[in-house]
C-alpha positions in Angstrom: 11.9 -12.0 1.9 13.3 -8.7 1.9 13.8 -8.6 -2.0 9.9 -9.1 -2.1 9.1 -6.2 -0.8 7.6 -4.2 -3.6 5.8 -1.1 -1.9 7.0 2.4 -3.3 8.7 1.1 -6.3 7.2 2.4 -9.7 7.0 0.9 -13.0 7.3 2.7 -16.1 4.7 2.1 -19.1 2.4 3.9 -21.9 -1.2 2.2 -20.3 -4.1 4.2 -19.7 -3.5 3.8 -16.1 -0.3 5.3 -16.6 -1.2 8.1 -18.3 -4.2 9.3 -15.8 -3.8 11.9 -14.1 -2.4 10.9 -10.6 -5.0 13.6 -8.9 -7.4 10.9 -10.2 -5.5 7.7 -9.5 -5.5 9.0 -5.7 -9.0 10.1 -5.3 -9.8 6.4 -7.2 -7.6 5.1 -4.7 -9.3 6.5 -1.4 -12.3 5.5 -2.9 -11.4 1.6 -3.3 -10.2 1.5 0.1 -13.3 3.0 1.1 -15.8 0.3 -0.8 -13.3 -2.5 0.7 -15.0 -1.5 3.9 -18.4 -0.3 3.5 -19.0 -3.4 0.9 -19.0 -6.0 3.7 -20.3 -9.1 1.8 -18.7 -11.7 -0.5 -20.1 -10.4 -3.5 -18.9 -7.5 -2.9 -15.0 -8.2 -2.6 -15.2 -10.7 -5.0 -16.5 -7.5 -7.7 -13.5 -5.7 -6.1 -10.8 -8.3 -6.7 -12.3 -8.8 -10.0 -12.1 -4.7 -10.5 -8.8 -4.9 -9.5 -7.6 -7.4 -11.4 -8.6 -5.9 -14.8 -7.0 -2.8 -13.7 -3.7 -4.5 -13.4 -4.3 -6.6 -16.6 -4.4 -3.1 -18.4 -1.6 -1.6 -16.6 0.1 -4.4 -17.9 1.7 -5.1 -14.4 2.2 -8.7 -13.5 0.0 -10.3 -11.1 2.8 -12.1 -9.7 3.6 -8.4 -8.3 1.0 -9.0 -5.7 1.9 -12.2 -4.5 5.1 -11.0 -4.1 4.5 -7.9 -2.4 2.3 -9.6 -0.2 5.0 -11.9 1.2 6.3 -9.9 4.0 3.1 -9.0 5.4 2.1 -12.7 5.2 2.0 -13.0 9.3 0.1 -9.8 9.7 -2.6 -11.2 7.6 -2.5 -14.6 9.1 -3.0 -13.2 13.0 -5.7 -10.6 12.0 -7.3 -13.9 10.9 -6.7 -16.0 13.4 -8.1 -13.1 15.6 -11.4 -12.8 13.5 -11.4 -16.6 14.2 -11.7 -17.4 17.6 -13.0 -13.8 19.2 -15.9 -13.5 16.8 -18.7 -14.9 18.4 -21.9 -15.9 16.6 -25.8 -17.8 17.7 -26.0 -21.2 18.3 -23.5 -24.1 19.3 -19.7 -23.1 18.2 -18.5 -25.2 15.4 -15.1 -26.2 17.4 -14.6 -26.2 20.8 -10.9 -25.8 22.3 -11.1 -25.2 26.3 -12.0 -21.5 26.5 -11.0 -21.0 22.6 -14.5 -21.9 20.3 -14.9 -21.2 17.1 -18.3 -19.4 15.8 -19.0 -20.4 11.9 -19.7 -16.4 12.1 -16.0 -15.9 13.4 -15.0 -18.2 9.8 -16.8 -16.0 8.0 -15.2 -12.4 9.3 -11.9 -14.1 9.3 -12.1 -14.8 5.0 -14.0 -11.8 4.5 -11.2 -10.1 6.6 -8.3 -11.7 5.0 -9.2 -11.0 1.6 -9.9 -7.2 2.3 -6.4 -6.5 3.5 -5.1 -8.2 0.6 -7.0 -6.4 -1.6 -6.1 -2.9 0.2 -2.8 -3.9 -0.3 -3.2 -4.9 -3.7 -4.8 -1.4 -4.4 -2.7 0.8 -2.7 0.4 -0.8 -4.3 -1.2 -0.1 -8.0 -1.2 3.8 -7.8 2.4 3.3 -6.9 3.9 0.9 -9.5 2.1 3.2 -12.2 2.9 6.8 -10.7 6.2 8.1 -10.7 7.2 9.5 -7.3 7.4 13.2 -8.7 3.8 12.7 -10.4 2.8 12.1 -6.8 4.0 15.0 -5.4 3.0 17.1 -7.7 -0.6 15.4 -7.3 -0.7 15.8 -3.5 0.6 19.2 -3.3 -2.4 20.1 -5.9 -4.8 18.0 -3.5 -4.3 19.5 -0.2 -3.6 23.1 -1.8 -7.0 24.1 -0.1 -5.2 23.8 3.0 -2.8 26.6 2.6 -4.8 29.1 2.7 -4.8 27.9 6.7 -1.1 28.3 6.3 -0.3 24.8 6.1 2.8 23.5 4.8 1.7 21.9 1.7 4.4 21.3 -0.4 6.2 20.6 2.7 4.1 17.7 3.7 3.6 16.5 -0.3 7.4 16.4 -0.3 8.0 14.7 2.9 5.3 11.7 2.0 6.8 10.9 -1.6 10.5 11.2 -0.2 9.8 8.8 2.6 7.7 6.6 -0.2 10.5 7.2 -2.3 13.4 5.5 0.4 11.4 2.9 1.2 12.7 0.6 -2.2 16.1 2.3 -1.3 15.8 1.1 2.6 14.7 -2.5 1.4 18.0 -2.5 -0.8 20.1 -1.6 2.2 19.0 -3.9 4.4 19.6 -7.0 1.8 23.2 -5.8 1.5 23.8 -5.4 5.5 21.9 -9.0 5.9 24.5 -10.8 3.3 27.1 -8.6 4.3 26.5 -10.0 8.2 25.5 -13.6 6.8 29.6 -13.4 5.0 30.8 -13.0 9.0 28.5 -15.9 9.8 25.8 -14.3 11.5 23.1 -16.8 12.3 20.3 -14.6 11.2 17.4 -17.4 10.4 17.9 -20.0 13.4 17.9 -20.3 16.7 15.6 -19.0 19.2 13.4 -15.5 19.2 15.6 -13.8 21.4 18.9 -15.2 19.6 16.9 -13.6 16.4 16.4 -10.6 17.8 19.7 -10.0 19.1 21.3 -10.7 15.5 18.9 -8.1 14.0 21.0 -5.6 16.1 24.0 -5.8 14.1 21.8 -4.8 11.1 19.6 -2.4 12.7 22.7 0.1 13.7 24.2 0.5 10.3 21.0 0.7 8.5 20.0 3.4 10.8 23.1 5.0 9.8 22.6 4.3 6.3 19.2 6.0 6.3 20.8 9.1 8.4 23.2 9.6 6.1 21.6 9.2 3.0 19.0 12.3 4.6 21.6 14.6 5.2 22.9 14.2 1.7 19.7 14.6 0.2 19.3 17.9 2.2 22.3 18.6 1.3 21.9 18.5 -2.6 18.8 20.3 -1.7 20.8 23.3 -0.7 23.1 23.5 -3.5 20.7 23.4 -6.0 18.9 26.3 -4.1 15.6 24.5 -3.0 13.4 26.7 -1.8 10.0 24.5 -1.1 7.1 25.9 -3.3 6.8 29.2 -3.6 7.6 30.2 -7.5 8.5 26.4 -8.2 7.1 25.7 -12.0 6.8 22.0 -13.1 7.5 20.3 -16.5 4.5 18.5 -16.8 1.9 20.6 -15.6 -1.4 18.7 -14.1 -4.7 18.5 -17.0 -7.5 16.3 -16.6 -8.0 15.1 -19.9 -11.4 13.4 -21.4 -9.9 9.5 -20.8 -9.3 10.7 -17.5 -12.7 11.5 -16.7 -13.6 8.3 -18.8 -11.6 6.4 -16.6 -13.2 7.6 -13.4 -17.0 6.8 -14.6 -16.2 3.4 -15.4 -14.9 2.8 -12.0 -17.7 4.9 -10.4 -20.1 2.4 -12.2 -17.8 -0.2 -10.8 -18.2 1.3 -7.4 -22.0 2.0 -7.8 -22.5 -2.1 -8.6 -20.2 -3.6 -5.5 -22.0 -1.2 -3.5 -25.6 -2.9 -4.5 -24.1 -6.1 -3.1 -25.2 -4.5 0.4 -28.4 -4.5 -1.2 -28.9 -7.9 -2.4 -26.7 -9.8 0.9 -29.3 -7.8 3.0 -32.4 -9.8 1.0 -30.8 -12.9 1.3 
């Protein structure tokens, strides 16, 4: 479970989602989460899965990537559902009826429609990260929330802190695998017994991952210091940020995109 988690972890390839400017990718980005919400129909997130998957299909990432990424976050999704599904109340009689628990075939409906968005969200979010590398990002949120400093705002301070802690979150994932077989060797019972026997062995792995992260933060600031990091005043880049004409291209075909799931409002609200 732990090896599937895929968030932060980037990708390398020549695509044109690759090569877009990651400015772009993350305003795209906002904006998919965005229509996840405000396109509230079935029509609608089925055009957004479909949008999505043709995006990966020319990123040339696996789909499997999803499914796998979507593994650890399996029970979240399945209690927000099962939330939807019994406190969602609709007209009429209630399909099922268990004691004080009923089931509305409105609260079915929000429960899918649910479901699928957070997967999609997921799905989304996880694509600007498998095809930008973490320094693109920085670089791309530092020129994003530049604005900001002239109300003498950290910038580059907070671009920095978001893509290191992005960054360790591949590296954290990799610790905790080692600690787990490392504990499993000294015949901890990590997967049986009872929820507090669970708990308590998480303990053991908890401490020296804590450690782990502590240490591995000191010497990153560390090699910070010695190669005289001095945040972003006077820092020049190697790749310097252009918006190019494909990514312009790029961004009109998913406005379209955008512009057609959002007429799904349109037509649900005729039906």
């Amino acid at each position: 479970m732990i090896r599937d988690i895929t968030i932060g972890q980037h990708f390398p390839g020549n695509s044109v989602v690759h090569r877009m400017d990651p400015r772009m990718k993350i305003l795209l980005t906002m904006g998919y989460i965005v229509l996840l919400f405000v396109a509230a129909n079935p029509g609608g997130l089925v055009l957004a899965g479909v949008l999505l998957a043709v995006l990966y299909r020319v990123s040339r990432i696996p789909l499997r990537l999803i499914t796998k990424s979507l593994k650890p976050i399996l029970p979240i999704i399945l209690f927000t559902i099962v939330l939807n599904l019994f406190f969602i109340t609709g007209e009429g009689e209630p399909l099922v009826a268990l004691g004080f628990l009923k089931i509305y075939a409105e609260g079915i409906r929000y429960a899918v429609l649910m479901g699928v968005r957070i997967v999609l969200l997921i799905a989304g979010t996880s694509l600007l990260t498998y095809t930008t590398s973490p320094i693109a990002l920085t670089d791309a949120i530092e020129r994003l929330l530049s604005p900001f400093a002239k109300l003498h705002w950290p910038v580059h301070e907070l671009a920095m802190m978001m893509t290191i802690a992005l960054r360790f979150i591949p590296t954290l994932i990799e610790e905790t695998d080692k600690i787990m077989n490392a504990q499993k060797a000294r015949g901890a019972q990590l997967d049986s017994g009872t929820l507090r026997q669970r708990m308590q062995a998480m303990v053991p792995i908890l401490i020296p991952l804590f450690i782990s992260a502590f240490r591995r933060a000191d010497e990153l600031a560390m090699a910070m210091e010695c190669r005289c990091y001095r945040g972003g005043e006077g820092r020049t880049r190697l790749k310097q940020l252009h918006l190019t004409r494909n990514d312009w291209a790029g961004c009109v075909v998913c406005l379209v995109a955008f512009g057609v799931i959002l007429a799904t409002n349109l037509v649900f609200q005729g039906l």
